[in-house]
C-alpha positions as CSV (number, residue, x, y, z in Angstrom):
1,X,-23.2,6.3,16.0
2,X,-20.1,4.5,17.9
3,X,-19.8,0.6,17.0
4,X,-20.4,-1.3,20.3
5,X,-17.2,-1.6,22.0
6,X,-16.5,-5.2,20.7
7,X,-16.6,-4.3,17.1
8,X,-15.1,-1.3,17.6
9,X,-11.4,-1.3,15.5
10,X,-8.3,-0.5,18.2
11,X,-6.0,2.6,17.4
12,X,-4.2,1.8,14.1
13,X,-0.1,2.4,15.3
14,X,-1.8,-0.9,18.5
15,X,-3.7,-2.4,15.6
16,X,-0.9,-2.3,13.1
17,X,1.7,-3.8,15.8
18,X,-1.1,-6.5,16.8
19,X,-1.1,-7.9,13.2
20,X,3.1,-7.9,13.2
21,X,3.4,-10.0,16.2
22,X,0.6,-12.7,14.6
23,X,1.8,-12.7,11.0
24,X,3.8,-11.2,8.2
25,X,2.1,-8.2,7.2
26,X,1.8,-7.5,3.1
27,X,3.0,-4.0,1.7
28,X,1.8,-2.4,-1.7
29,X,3.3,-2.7,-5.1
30,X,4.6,0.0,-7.5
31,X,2.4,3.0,-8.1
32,X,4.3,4.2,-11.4
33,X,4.2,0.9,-13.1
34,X,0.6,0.4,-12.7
35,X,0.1,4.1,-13.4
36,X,1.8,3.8,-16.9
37,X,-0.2,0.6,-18.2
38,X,-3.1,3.3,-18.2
39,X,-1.6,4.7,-20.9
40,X,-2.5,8.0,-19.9
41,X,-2.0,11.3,-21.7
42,X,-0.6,14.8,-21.2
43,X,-4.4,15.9,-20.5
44,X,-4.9,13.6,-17.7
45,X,-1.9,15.6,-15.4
46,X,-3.8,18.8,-16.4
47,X,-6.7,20.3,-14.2
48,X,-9.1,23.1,-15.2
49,X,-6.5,25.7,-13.2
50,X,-3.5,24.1,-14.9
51,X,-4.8,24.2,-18.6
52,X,-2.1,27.1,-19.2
53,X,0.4,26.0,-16.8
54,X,3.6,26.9,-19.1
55,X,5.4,23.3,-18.9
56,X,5.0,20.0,-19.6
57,X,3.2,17.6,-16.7
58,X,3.2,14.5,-18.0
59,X,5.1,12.2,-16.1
60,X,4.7,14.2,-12.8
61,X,2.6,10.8,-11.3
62,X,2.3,12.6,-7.7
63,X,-0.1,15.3,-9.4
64,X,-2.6,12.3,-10.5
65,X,-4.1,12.8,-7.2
66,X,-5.9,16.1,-8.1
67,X,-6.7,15.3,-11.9
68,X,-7.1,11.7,-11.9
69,X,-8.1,10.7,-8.6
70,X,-10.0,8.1,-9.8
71,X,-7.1,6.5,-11.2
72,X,-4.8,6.6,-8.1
73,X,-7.8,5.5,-5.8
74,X,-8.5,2.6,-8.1
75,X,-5.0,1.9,-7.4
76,X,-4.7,1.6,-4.2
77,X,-8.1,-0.4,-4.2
78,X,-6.4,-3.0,-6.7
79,X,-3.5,-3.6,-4.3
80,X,-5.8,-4.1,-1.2
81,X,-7.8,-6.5,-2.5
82,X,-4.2,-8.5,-3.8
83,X,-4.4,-8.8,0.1
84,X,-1.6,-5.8,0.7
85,X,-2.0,-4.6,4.4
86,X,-0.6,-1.3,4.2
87,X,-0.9,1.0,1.1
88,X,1.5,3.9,0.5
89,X,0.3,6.8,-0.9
90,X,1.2,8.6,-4.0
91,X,3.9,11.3,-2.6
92,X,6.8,9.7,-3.8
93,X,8.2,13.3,-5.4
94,X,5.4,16.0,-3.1
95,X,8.0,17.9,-1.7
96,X,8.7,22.0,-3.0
97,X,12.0,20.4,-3.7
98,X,11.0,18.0,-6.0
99,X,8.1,19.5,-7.7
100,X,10.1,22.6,-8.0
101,X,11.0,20.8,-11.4
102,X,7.6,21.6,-12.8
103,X,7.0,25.0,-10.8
104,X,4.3,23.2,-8.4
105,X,5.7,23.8,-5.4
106,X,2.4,25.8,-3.9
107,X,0.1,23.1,-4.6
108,X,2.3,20.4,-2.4
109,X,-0.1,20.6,0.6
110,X,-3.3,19.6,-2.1
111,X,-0.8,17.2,-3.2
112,X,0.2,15.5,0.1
113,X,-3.9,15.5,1.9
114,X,-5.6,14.6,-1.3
115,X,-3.4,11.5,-1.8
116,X,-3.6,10.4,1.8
117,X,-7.5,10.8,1.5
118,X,-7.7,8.7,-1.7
119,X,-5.4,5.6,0.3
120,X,-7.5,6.0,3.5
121,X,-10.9,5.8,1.1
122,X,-9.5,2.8,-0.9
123,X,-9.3,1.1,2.7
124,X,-12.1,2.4,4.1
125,X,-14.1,0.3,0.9
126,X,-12.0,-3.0,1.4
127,X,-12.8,-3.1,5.4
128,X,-16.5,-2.5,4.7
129,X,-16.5,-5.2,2.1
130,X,-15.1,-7.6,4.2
131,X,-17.5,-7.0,7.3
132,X,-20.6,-7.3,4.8
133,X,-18.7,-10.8,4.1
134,X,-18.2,-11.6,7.6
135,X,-22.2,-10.5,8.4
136,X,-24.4,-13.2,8.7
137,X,-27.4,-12.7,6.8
138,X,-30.6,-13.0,8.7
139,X,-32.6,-16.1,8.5
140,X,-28.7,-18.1,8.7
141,X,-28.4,-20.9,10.1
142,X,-27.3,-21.6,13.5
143,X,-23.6,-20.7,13.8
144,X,-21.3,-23.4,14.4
145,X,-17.2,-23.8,15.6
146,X,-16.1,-23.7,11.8
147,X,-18.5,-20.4,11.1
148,X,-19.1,-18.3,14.4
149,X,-21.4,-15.5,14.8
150,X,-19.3,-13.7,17.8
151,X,-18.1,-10.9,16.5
152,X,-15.0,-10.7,18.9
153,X,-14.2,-14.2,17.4
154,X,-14.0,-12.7,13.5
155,X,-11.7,-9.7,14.2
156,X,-12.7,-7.0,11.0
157,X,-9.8,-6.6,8.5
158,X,-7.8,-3.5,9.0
159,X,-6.3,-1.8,6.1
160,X,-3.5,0.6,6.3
161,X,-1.6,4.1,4.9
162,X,1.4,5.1,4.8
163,X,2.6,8.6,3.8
164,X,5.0,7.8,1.2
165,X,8.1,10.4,1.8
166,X,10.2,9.9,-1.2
167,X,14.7,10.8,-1.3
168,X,13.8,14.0,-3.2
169,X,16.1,14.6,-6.3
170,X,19.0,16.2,-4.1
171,X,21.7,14.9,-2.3
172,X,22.6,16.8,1.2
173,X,26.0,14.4,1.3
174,X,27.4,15.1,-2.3
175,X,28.3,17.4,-5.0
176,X,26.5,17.3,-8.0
177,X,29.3,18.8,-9.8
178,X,32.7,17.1,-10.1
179,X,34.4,19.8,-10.6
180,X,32.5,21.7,-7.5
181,X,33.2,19.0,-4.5
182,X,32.0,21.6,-1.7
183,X,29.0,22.4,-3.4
184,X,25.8,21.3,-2.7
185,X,22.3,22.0,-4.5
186,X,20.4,21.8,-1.0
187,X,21.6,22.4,2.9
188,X,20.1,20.3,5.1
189,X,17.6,22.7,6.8
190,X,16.1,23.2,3.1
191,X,15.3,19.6,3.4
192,X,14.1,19.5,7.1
193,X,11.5,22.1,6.1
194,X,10.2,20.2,2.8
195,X,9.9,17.7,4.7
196,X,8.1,18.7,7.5
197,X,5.8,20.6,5.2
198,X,5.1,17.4,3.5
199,X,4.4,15.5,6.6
200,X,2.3,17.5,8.2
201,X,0.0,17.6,4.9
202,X,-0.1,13.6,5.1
203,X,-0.8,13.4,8.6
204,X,-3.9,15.9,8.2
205,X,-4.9,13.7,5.3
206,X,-5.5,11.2,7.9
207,X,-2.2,8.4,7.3
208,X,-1.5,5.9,9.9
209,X,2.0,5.6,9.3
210,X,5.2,7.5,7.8
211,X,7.3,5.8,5.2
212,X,10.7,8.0,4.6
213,X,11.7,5.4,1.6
214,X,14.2,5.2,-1.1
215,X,16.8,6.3,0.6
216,X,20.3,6.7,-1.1
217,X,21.8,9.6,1.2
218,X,21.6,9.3,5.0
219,X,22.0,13.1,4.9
220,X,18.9,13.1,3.5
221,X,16.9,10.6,5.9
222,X,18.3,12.2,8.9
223,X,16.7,15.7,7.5
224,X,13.2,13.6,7.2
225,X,13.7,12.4,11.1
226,X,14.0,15.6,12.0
227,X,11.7,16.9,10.5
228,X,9.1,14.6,12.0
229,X,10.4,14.8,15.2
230,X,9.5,18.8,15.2
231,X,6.0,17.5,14.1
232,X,5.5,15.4,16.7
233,X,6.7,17.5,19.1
234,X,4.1,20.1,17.8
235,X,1.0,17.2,17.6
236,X,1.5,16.1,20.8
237,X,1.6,12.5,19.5
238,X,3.7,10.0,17.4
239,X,3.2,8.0,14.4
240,X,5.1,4.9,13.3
241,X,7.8,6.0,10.9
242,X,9.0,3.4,8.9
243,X,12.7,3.8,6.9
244,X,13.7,2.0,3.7
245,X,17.0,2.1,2.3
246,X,18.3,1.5,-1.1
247,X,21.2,-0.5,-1.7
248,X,22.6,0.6,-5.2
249,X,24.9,-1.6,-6.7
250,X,26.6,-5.2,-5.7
251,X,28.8,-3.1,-3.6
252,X,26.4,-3.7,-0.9
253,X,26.4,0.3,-0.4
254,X,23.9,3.0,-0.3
255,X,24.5,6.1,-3.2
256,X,26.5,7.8,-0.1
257,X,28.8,5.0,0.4
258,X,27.2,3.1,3.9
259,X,27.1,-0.4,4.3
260,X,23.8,-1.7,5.5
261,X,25.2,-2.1,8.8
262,X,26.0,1.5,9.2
263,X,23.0,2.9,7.4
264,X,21.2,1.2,10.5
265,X,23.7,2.5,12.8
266,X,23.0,6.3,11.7
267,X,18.9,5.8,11.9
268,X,18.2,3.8,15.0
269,X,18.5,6.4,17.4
270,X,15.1,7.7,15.8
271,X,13.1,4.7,17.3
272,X,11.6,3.5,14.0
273,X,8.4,1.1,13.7
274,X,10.5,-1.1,11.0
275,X,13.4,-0.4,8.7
276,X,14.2,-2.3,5.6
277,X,15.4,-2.3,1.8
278,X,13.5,-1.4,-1.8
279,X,14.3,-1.0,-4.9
280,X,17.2,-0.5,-7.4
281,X,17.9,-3.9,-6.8
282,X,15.3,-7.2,-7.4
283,X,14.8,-9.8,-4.2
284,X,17.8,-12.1,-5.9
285,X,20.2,-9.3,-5.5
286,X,18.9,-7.8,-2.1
287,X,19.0,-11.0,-0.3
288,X,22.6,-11.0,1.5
289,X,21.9,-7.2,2.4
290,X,18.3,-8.3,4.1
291,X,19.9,-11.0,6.1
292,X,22.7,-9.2,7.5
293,X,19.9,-6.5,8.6
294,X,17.3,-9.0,10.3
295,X,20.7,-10.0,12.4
296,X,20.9,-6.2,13.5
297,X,17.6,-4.5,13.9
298,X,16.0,-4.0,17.2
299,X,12.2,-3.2,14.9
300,X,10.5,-5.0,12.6
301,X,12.4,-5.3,9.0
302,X,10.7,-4.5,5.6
303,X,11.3,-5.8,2.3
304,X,9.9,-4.4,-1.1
305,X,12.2,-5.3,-4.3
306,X,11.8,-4.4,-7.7
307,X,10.7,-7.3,-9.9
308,X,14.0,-7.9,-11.1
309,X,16.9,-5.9,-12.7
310,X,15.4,-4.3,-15.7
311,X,16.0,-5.5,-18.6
312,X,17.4,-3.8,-21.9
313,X,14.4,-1.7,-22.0
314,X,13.5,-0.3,-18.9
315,X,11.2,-3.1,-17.8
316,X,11.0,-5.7,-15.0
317,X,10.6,-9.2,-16.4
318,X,10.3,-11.2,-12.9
319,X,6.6,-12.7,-12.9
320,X,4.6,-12.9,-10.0
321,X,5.5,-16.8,-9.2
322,X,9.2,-15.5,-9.4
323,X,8.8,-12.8,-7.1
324,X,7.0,-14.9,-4.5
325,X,9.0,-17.8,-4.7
326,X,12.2,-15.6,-3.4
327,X,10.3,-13.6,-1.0
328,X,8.4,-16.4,0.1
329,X,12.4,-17.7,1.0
330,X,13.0,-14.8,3.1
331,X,9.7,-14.8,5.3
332,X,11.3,-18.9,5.8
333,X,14.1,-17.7,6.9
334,X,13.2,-15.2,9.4
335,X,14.2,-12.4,7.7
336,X,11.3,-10.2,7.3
337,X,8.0,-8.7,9.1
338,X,6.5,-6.9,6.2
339,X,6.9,-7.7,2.5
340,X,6.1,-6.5,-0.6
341,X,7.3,-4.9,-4.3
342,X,9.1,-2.4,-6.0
343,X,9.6,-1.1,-8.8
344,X,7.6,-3.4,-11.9
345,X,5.7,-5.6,-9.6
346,X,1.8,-5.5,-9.5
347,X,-1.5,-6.7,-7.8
348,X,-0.9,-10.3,-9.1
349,X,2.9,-9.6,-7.5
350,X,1.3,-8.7,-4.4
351,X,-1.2,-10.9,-4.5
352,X,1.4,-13.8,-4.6
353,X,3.8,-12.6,-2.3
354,X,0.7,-12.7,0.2
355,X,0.6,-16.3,-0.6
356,X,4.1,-17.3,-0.6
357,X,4.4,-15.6,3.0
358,X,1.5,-16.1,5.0
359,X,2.2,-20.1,6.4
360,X,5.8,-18.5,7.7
361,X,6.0,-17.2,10.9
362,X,7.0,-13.3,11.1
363,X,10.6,-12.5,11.9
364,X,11.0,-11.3,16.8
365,X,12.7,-8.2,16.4
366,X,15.9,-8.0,18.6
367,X,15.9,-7.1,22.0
368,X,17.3,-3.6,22.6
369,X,21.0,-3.4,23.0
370,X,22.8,-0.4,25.5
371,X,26.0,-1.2,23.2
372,X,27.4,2.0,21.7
373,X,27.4,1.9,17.9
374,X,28.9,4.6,15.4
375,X,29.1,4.9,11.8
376,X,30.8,6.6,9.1
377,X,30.7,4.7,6.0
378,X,31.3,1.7,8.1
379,X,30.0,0.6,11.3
380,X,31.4,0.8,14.6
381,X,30.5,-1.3,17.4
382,X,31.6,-0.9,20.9
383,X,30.1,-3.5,23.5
């Protein structure tokens, strides 16, 4: 049965944009951290038809979502109620390119609609938890200015998905062989058609949104925006696409050698919902690189560091009061519409960073400018 029309939730992309013009909306944390505190063993990546499956799986966190779904879902769950808005789904490496490293390149479609189904159920719970809060109970009393029983005055709590569409581990830009410097172990048409298969998969697994994240070669983002574009073209619709770029080093410079300023150059003729920065570096480090973006970008503009640098040992020693303090410092200063962690943060990260962010107001993109821009590894602008 339809809800009546005043309970009845708007489109997700109008929703989504609704809840970025009122307030600064709260990403997800790391999926790989909070998959390894489970401790989980070389049986939990294996199902019944991969019991003989001639290489090791452990470690391939993407599969989880066909032999642990429970675990991923649980996930996802954890990080909504922190109060994250948008969850991303566990696809990080569910391209043929990727899981060609284990020889699970045919179950990448399973890979990419079962993960978006175990996001959109982990929302699906969270929304109908809070509209059993927000029901009044029969036998209530009367409702009053500080509790009201109009429905259209309690709007319900919309959670989100986004297809998580990872770098891959190629690079379309640059040799992996120094001795080789015209060689490259993928063409860009190789990664237009992962891609694209990948997509497709998340969007039939019901995502509201398209995160092309982690990016380190432009090559490689530019093969992901065309690859949706052919997939919208063949839907007959749009979804939001949202880009995240990683800055590597103090250099202020992606893998492929752009400056922030360029990266956006190369990627805003593709019209996305928001574009931002995550990982490799922690919010301390990312912080000049995020300003200099919220001057430029005509969208909304993400932010998801890791919780720190690591330390000696791999790990991320920022705590969640850490974390939130310096985001909370960016959603102050204008600089961001949606926040959230990387690499070593987790629900009480997330659950902070909510905190920290949500008395600031969210960051008015910039009006669109006819002004022709260019980039190589620099930026170009010509007014």
């Amino acid at each position: 049965m339809e809800p009546p029309p005043e309970t009845k939730p708007p489109a997700p992309s109008a929703a989504l944009d609704a809840l970025l013009r009122e307030r600064i909306a709260i990403l997800d944390g790391a999926m790989g951290t909070m998959i390894q505190e489970r401790g989980l063993t070389e049986a939990d990546f294996r199902s019944p038809a991969l019991a003989d499956h001639p290489q090791d799986l452990k470690g391939n966190n993407d599969l989880l979502s066909l032999t642990r779904p429970d675990v991923i879902e649980d996930i996802h769950y954890r990080y909504f109620a922190a109060g994250a808005d948008i969850a991303t789904t566990n696809t990080f490496s569910s391209t043929t390119i990727a899981q060609a490293d284990y020889h699970l390149e045919h179950l990448v479609p399973e890979l990419n609609r079962a993960a978006a189904q175990l996001a959109s159920r982990a929302a699906r719970r969270i929304e109908a938890e809070a509209a059993a809060i927000q029901t009044p109970a029969l036998g209530d009393d009367a409702p009053t200015s500080a509790s009201p029983r109009n429905k259209a005055e309690r709007p319900l709590r919309r959670c989100f998905v986004a297809g998580g569409i990872g770098p891959t581990n190629r690079t379309a830009s640059m040799s992996p062989d120094v001795n080789r410097p015209d060689y490259r172990a993928v063409t860009f048409d190789q990664l237009a058609a992962a891609y694209r298969e990948q997509a497709a998969a998340l969007v039939e697994g019901g995502v509201d949104l398209l995160l092309i994240e982690t990016i380190f070669d432009t090559l490689n983002a530019k093969a992901a925006l065309f690859a949706l574009e052919q997939l919208f073209d063949d839907l007959g619709y749009r979804l939001p696409v949202m880009i995240s770029v990683t800055i590597t080093d103090a250099s202020g410079r992606t893998l492929s050698g752009q400056t922030i300023a360029a990266f956006y150059h190369s990627i805003r003729h593709a019209r996305p919902f928001s574009v931002g920065i995550n990982c490799a570096l922690g919010g301390a480090q990312m912080r000049p690189y995020l300003a200099e973006l919220a001057q430029l970008a005509e969208c909304y503009t993400t932010c998801h560091p890791n919780a720190g640098l690591p330390n000696a040992f791999g790990g991320y020693d920022e705590t969640p009061a850490d974390m939130a303090a310096i985001l909370g410092d960016f959603a102050a200063h204008g600089f961001v519409n949606i926040a959230g962690g990387c690499c070593g943060s987790t629900p009480d990260h997330i659950r902070a960073i909510a905190a920290a962010t949500a008395a600031h107001k969210p960051r008015t993109p910039l009006p669109h400018s006819h002004a022709l821009r260019l980039s190589g590894l620099e930026p170009l602008t010509i007014q």
